[in-house]
mmCIF file of the N, C-alpha and C atoms, coordinates in Angstrom:
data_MODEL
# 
_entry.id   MODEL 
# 
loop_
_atom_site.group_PDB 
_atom_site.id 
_atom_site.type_symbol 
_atom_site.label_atom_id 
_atom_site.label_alt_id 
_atom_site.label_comp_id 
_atom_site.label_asym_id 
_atom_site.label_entity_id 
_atom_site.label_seq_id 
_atom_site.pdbx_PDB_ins_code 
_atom_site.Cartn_x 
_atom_site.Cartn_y 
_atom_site.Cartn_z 
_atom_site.occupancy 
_atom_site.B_iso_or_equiv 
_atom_site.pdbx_formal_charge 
_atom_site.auth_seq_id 
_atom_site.auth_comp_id 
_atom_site.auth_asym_id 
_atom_site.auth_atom_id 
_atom_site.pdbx_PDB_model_num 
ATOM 1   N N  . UNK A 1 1  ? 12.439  -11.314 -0.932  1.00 0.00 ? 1  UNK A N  1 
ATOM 2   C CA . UNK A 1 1  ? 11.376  -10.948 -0.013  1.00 0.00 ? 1  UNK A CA 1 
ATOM 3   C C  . UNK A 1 1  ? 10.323  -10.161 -0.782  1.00 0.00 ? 1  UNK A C  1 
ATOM 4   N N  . UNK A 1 2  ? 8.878   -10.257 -0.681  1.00 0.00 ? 2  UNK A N  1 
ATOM 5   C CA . UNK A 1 2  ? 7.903   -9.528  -1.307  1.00 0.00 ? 2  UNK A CA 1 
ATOM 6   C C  . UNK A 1 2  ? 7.725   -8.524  -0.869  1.00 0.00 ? 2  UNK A C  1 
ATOM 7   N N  . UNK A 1 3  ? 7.416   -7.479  -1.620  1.00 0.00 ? 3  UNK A N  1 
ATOM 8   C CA . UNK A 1 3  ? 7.032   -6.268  -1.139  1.00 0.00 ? 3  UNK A CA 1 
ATOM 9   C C  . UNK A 1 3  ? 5.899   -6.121  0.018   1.00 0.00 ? 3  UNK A C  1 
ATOM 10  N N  . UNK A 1 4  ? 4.932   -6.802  0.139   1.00 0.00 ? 4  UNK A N  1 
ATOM 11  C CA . UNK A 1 4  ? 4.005   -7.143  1.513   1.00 0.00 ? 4  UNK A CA 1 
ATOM 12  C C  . UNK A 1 4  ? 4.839   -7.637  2.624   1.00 0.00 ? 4  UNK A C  1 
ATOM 13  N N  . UNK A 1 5  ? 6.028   -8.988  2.469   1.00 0.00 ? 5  UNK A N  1 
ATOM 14  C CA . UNK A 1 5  ? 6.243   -9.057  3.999   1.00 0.00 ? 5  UNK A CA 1 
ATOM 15  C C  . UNK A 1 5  ? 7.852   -7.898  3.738   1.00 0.00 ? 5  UNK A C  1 
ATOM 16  N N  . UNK A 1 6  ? 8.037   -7.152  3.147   1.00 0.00 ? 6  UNK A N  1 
ATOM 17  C CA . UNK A 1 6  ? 8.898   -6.020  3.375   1.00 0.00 ? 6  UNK A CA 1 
ATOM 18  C C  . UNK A 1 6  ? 7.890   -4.890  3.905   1.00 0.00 ? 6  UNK A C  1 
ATOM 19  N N  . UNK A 1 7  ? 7.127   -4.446  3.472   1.00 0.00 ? 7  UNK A N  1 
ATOM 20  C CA . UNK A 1 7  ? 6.075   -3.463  3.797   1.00 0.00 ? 7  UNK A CA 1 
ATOM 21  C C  . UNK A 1 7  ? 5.863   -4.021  5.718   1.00 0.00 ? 7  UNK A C  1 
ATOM 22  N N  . UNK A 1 8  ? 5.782   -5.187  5.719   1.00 0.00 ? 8  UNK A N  1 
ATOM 23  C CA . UNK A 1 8  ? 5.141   -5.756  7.095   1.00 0.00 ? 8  UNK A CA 1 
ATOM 24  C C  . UNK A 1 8  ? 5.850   -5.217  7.919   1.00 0.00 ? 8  UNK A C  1 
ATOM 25  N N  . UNK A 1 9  ? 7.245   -5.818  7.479   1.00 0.00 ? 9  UNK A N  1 
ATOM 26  C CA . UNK A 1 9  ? 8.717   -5.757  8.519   1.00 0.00 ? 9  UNK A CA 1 
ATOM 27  C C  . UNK A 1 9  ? 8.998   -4.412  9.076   1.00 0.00 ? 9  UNK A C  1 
ATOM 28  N N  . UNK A 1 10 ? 8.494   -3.306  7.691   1.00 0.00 ? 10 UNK A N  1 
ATOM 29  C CA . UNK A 1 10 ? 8.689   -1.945  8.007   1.00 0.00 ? 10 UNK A CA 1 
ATOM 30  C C  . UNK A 1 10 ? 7.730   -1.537  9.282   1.00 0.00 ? 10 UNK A C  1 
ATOM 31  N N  . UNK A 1 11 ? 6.746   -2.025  9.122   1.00 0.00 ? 11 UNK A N  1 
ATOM 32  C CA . UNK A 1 11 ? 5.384   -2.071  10.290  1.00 0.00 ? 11 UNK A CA 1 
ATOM 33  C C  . UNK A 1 11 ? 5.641   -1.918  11.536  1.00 0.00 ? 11 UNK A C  1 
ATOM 34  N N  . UNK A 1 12 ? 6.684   -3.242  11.493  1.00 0.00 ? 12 UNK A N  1 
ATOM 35  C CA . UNK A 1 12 ? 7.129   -3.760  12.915  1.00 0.00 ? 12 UNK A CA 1 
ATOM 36  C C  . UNK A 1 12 ? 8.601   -3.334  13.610  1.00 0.00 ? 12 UNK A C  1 
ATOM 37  N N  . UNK A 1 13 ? 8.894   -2.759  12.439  1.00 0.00 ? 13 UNK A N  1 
ATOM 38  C CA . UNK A 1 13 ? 9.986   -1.732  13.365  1.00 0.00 ? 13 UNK A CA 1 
ATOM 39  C C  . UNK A 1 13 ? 9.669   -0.446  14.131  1.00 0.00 ? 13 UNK A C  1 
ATOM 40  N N  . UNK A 1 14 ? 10.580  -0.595  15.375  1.00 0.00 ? 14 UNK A N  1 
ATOM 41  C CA . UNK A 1 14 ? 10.166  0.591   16.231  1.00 0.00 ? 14 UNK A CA 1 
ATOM 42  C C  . UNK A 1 14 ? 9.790   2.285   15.353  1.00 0.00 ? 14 UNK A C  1 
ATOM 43  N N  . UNK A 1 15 ? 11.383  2.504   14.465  1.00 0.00 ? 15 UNK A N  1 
ATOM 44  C CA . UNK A 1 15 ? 11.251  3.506   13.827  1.00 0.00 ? 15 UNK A CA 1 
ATOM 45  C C  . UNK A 1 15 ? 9.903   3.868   12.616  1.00 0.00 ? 15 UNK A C  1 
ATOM 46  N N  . UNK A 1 16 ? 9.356   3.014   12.626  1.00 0.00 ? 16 UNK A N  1 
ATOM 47  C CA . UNK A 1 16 ? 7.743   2.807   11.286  1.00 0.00 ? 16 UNK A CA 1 
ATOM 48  C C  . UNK A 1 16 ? 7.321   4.731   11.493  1.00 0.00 ? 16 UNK A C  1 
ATOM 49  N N  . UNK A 1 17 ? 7.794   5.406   12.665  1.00 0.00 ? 17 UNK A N  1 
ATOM 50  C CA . UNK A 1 17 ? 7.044   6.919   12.878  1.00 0.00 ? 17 UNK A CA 1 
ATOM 51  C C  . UNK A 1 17 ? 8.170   7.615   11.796  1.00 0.00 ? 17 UNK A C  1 
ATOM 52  N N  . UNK A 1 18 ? 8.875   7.314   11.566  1.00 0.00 ? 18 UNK A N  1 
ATOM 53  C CA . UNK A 1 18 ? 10.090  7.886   10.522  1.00 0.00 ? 18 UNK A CA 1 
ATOM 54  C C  . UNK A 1 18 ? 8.754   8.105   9.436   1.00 0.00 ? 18 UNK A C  1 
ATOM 55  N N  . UNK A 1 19 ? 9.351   9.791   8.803   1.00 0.00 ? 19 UNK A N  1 
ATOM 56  C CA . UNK A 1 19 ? 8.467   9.693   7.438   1.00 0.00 ? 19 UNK A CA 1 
ATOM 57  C C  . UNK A 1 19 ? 8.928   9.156   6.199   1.00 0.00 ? 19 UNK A C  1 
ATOM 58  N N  . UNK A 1 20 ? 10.171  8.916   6.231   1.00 0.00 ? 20 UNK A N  1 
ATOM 59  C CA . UNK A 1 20 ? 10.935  7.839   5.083   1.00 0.00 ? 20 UNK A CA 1 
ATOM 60  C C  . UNK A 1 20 ? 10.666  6.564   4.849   1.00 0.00 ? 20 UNK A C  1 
ATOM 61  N N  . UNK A 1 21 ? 10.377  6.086   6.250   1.00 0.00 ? 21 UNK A N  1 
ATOM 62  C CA . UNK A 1 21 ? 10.016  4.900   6.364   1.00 0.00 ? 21 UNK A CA 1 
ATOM 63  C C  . UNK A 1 21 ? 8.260   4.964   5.693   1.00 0.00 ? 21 UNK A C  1 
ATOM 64  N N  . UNK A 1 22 ? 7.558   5.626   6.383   1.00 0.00 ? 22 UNK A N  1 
ATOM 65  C CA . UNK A 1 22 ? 5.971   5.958   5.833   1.00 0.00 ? 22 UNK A CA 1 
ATOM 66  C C  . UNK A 1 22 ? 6.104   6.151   4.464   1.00 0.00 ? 22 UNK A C  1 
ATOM 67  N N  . UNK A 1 23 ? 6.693   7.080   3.915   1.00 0.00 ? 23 UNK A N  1 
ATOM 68  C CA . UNK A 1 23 ? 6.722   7.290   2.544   1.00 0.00 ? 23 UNK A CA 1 
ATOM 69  C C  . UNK A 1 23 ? 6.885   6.312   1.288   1.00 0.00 ? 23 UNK A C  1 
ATOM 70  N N  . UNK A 1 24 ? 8.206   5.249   2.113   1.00 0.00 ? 24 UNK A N  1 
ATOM 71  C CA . UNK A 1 24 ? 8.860   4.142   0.996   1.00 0.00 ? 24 UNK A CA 1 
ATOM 72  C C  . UNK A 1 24 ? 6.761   2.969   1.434   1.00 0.00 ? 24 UNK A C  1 
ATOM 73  N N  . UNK A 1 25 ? 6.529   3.088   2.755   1.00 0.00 ? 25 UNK A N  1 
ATOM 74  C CA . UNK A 1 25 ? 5.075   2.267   2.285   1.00 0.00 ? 25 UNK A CA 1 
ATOM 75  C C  . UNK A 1 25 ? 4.383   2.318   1.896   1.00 0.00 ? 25 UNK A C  1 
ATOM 76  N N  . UNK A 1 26 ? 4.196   3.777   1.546   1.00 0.00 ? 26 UNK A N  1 
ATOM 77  C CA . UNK A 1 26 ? 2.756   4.325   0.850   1.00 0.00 ? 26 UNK A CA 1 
ATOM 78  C C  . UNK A 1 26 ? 3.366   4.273   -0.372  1.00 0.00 ? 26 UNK A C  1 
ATOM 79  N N  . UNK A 1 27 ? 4.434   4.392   -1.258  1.00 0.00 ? 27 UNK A N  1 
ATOM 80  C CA . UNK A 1 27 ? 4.897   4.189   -2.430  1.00 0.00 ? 27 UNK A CA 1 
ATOM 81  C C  . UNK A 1 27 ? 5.289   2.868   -3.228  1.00 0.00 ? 27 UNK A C  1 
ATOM 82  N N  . UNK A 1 28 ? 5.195   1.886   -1.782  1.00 0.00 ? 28 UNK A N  1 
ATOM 83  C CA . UNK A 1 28 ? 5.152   0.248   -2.168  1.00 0.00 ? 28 UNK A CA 1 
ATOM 84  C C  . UNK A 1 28 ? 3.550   -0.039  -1.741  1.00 0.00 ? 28 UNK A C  1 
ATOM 85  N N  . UNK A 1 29 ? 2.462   0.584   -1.595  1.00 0.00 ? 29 UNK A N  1 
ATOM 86  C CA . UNK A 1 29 ? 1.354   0.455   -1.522  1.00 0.00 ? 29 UNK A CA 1 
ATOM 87  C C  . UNK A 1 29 ? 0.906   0.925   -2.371  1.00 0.00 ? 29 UNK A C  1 
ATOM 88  N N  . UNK A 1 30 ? 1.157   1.804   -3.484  1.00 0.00 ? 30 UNK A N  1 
ATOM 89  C CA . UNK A 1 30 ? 1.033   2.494   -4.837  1.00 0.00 ? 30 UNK A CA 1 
ATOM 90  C C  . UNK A 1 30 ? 1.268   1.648   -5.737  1.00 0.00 ? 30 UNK A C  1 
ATOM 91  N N  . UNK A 1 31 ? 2.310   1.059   -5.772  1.00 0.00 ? 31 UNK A N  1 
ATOM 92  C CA . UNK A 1 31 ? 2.718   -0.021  -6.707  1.00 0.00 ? 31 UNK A CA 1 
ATOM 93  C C  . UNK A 1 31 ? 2.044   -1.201  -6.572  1.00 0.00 ? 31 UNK A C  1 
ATOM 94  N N  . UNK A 1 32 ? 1.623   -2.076  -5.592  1.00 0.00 ? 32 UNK A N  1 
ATOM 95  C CA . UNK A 1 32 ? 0.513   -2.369  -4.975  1.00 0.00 ? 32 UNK A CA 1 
ATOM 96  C C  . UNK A 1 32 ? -0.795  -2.471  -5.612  1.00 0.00 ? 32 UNK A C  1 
ATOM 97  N N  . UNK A 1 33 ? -1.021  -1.043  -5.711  1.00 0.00 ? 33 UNK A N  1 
ATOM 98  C CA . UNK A 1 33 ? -2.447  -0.791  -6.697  1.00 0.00 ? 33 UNK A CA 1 
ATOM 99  C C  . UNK A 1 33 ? -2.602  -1.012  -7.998  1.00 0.00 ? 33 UNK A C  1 
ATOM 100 N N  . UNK A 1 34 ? -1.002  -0.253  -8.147  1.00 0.00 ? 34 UNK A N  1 
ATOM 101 C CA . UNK A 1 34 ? -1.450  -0.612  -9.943  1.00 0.00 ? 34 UNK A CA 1 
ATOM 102 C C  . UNK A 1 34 ? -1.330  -1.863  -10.180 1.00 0.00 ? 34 UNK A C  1 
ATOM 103 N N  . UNK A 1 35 ? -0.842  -2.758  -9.611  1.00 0.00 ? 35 UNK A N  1 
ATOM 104 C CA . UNK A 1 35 ? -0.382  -4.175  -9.873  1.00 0.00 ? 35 UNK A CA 1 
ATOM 105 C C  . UNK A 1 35 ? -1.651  -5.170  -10.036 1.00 0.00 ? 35 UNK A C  1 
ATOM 106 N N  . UNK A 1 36 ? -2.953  -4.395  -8.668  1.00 0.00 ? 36 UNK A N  1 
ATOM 107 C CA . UNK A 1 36 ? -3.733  -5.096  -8.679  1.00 0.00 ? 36 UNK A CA 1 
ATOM 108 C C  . UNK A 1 36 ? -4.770  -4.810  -9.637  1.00 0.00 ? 36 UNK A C  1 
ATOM 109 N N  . UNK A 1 37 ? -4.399  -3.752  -9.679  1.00 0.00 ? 37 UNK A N  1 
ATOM 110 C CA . UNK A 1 37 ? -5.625  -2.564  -10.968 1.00 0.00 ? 37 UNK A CA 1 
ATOM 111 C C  . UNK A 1 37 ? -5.183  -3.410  -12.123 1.00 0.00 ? 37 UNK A C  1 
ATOM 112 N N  . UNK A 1 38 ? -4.032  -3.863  -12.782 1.00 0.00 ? 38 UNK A N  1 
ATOM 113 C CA . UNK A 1 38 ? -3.640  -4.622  -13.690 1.00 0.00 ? 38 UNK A CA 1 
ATOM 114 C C  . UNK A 1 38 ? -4.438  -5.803  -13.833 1.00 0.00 ? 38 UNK A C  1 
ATOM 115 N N  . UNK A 1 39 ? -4.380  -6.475  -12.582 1.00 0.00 ? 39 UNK A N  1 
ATOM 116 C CA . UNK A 1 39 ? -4.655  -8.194  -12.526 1.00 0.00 ? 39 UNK A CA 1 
ATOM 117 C C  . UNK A 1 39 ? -5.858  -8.091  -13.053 1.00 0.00 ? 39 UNK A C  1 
ATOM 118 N N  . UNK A 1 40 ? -6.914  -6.959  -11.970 1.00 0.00 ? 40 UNK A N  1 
ATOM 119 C CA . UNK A 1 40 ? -8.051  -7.064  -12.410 1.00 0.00 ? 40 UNK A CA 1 
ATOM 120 C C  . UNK A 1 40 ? -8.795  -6.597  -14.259 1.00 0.00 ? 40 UNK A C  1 
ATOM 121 N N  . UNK A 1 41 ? -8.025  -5.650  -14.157 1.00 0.00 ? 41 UNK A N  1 
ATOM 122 C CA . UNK A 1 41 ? -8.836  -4.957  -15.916 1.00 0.00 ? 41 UNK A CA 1 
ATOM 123 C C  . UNK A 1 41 ? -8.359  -6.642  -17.160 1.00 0.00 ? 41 UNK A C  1 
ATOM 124 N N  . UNK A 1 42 ? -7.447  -7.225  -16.944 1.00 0.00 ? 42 UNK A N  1 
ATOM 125 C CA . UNK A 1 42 ? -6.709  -8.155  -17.448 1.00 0.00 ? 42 UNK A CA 1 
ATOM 126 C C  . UNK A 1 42 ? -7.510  -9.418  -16.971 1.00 0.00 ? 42 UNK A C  1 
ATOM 127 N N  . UNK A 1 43 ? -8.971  -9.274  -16.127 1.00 0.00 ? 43 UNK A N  1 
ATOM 128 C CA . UNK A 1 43 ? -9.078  -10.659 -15.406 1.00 0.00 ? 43 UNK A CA 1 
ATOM 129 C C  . UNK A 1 43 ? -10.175 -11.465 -16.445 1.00 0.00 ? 43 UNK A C  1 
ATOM 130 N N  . UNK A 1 44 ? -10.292 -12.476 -16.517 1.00 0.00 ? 44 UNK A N  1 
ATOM 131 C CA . UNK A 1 44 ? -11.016 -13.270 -17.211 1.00 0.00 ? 44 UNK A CA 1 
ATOM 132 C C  . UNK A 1 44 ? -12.521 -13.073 -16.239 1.00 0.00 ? 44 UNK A C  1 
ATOM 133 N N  . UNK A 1 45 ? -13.717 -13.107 -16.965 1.00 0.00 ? 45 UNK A N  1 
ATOM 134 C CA . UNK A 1 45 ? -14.990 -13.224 -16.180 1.00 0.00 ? 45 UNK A CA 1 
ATOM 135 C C  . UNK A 1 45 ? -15.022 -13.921 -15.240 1.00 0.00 ? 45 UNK A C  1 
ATOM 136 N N  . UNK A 1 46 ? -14.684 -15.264 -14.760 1.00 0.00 ? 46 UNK A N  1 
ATOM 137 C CA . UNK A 1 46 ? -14.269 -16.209 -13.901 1.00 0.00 ? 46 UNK A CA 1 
ATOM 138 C C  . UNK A 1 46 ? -13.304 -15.391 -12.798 1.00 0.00 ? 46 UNK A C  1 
ATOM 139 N N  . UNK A 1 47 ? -12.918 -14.725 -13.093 1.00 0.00 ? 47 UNK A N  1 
ATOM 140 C CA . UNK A 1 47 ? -11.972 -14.381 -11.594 1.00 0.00 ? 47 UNK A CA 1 
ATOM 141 C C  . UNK A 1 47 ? -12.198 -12.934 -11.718 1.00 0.00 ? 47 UNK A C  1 
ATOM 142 N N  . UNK A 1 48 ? -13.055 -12.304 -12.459 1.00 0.00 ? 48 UNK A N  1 
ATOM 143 C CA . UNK A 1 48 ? -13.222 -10.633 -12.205 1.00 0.00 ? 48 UNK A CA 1 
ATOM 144 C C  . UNK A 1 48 ? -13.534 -10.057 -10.452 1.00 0.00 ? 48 UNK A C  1 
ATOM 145 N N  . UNK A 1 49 ? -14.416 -11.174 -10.208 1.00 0.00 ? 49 UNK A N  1 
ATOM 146 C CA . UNK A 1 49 ? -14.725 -10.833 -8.597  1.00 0.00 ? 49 UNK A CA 1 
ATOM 147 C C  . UNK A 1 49 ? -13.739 -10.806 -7.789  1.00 0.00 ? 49 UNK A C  1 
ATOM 148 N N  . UNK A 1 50 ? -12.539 -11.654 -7.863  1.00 0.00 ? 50 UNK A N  1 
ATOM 149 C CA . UNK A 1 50 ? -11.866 -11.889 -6.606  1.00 0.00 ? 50 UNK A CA 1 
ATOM 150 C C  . UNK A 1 50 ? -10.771 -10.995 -7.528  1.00 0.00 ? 50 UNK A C  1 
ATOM 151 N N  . UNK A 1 51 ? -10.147 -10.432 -8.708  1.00 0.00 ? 51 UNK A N  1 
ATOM 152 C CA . UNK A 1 51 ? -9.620  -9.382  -9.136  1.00 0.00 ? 51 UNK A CA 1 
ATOM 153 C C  . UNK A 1 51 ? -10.100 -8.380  -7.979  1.00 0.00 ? 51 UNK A C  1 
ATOM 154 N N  . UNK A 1 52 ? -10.977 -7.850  -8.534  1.00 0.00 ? 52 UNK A N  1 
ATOM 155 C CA . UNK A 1 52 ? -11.920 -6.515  -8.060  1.00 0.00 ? 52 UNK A CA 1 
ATOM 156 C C  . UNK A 1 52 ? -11.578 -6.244  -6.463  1.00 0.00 ? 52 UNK A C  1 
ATOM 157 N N  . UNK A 1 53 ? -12.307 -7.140  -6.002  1.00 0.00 ? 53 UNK A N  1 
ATOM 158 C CA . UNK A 1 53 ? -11.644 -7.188  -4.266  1.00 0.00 ? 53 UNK A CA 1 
ATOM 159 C C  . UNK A 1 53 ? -10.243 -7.354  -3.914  1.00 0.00 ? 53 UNK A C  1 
ATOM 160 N N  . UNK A 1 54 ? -9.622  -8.113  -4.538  1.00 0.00 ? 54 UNK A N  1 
ATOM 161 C CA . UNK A 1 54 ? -8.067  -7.471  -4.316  1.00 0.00 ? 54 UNK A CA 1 
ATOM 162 C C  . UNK A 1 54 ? -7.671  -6.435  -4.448  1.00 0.00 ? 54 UNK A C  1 
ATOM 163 N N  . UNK A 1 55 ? -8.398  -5.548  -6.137  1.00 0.00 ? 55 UNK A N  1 
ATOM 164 C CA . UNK A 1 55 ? -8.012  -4.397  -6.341  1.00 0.00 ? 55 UNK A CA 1 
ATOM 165 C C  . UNK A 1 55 ? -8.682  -3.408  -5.123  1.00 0.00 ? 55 UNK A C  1 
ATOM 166 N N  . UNK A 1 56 ? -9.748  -3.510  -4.630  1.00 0.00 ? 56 UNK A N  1 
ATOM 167 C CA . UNK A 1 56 ? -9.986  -2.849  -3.355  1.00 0.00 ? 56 UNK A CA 1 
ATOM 168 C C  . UNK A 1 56 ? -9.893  -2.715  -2.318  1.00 0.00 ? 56 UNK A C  1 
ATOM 169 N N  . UNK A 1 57 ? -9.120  -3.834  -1.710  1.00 0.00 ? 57 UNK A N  1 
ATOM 170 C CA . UNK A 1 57 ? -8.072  -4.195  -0.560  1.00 0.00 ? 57 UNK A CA 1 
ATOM 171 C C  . UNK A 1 57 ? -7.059  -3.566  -1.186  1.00 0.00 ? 57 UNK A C  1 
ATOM 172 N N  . UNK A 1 58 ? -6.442  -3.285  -2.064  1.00 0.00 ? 58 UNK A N  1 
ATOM 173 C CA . UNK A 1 58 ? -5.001  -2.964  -2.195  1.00 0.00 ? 58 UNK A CA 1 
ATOM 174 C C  . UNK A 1 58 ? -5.185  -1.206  -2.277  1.00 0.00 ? 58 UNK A C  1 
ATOM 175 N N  . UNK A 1 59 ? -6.496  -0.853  -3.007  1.00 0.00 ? 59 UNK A N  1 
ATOM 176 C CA . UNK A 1 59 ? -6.857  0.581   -2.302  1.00 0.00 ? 59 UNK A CA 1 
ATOM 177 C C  . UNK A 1 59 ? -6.923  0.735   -1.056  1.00 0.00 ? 59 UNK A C  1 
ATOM 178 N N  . UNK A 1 60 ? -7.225  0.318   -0.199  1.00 0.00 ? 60 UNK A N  1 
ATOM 179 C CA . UNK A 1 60 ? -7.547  0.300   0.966   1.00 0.00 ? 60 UNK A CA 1 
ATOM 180 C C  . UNK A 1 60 ? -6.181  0.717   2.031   1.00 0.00 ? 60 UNK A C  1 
ATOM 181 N N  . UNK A 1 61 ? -5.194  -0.588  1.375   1.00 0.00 ? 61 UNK A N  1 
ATOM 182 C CA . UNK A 1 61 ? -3.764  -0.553  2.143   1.00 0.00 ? 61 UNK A CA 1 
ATOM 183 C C  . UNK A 1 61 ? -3.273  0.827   1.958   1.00 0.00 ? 61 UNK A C  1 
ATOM 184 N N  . UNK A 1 62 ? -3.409  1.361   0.452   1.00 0.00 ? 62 UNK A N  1 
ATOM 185 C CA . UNK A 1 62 ? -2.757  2.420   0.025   1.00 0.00 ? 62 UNK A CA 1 
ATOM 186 C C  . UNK A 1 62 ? -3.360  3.789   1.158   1.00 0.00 ? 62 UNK A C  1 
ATOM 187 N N  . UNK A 1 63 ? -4.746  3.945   1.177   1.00 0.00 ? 63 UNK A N  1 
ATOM 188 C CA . UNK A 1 63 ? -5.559  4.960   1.793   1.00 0.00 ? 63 UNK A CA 1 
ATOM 189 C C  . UNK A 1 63 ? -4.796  4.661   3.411   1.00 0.00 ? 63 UNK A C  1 
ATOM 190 N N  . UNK A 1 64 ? -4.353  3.509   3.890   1.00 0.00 ? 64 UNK A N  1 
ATOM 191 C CA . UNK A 1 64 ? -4.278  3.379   5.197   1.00 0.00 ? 64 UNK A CA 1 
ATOM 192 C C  . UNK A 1 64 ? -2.704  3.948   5.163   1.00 0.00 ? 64 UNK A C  1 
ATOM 193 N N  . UNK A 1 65 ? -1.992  3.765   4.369   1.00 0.00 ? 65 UNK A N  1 
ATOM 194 C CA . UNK A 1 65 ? -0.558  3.831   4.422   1.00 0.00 ? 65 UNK A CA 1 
ATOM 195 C C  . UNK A 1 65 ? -0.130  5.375   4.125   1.00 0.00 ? 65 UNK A C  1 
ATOM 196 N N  . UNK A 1 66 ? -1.224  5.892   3.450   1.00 0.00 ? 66 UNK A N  1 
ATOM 197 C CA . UNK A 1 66 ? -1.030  7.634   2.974   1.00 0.00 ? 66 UNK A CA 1 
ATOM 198 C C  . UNK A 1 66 ? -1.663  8.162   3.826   1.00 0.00 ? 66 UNK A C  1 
ATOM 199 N N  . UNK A 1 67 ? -2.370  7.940   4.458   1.00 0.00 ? 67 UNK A N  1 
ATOM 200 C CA . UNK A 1 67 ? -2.647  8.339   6.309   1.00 0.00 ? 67 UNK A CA 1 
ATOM 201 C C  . UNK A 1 67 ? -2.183  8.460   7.272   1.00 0.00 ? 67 UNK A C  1 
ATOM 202 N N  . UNK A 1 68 ? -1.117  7.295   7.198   1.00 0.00 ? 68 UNK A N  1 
ATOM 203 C CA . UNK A 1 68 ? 0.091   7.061   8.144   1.00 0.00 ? 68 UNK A CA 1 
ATOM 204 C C  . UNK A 1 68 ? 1.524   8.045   7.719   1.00 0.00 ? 68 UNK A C  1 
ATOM 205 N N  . UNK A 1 69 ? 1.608   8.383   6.502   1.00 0.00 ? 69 UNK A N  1 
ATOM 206 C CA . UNK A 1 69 ? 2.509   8.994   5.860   1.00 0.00 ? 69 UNK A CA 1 
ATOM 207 C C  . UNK A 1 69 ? 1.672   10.313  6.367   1.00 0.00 ? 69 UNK A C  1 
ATOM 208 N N  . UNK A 1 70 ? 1.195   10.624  6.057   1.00 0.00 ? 70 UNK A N  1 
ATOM 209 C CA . UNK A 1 70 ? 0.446   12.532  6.080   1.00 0.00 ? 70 UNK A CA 1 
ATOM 210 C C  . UNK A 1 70 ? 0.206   12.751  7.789   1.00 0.00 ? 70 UNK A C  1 
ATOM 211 N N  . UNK A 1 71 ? 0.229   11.663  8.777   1.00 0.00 ? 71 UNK A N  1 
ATOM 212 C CA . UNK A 1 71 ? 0.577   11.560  10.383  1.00 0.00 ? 71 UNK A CA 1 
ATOM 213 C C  . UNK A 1 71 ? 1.686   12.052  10.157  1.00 0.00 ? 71 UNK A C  1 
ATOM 214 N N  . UNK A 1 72 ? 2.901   11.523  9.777   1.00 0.00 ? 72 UNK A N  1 
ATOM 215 C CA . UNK A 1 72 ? 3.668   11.598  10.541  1.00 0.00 ? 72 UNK A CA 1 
ATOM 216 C C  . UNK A 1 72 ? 4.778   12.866  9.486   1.00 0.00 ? 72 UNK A C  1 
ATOM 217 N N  . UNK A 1 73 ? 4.198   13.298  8.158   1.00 0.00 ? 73 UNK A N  1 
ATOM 218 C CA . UNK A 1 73 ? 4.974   14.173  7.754   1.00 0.00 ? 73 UNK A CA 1 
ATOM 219 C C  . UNK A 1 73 ? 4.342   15.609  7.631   1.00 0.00 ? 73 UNK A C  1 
ATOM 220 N N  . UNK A 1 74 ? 3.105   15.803  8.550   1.00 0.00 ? 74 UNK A N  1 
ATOM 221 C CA . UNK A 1 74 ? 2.688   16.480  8.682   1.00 0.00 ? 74 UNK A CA 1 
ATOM 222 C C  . UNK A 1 74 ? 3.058   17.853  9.444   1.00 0.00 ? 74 UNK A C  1 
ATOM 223 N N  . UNK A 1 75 ? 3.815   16.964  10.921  1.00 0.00 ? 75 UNK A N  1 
ATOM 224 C CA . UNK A 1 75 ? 4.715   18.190  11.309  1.00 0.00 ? 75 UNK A CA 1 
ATOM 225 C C  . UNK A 1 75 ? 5.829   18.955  10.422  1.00 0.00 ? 75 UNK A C  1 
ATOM 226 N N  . UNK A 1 76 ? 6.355   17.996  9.829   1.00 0.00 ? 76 UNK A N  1 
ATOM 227 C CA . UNK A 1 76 ? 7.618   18.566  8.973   1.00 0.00 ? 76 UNK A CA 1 
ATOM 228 C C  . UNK A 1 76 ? 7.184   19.808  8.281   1.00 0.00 ? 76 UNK A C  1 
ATOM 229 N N  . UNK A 1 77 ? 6.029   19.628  7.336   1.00 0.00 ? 77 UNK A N  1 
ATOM 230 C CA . UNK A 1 77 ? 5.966   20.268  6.164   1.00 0.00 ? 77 UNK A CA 1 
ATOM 231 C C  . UNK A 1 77 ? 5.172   21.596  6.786   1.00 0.00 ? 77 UNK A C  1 
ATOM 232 N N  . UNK A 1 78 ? 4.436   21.772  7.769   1.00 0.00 ? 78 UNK A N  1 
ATOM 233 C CA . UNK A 1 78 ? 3.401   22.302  8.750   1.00 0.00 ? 78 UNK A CA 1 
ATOM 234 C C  . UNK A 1 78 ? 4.798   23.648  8.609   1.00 0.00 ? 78 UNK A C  1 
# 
């Protein structure tokens, strides 16, 4: 299973307000980045564009997923 439809599945479980659960996505949304940060610095001129925008969609997931993590572990640490 890929880390996106594992990340998904986590989504769609009731418990997703768990901060363990938030945490393991924002840390498979980290990995995520660098993966895409890779593709792109590594991309041939021909595919630098659609690199680039992946690599900024995959920022994006990360910013959305460390949002969702800092929701919900916010009481804890508070």
């Amino acid at each position: 299973m890929s880390a996106n439809r594992v990340a998904a599945s986590l989504r769609e479980w009731p418990a997703a307000t768990d901060p363990v659960i938030a945490y393991a996505e924002w840390r498979m949304s980290c990995t995520s980045v660098w993966a895409a940060y890779r593709r792109w610095s590594n991309a041939g001129k021909a595919d630098a564009d659609v690199a680039h925008a992946a690599y900024t969609a995959a920022l994006d997931r990360e910013d959305a997923a460390a949002r969702a993590y800092s929701k919900v572990a916010d009481p804890i640490f508070s």
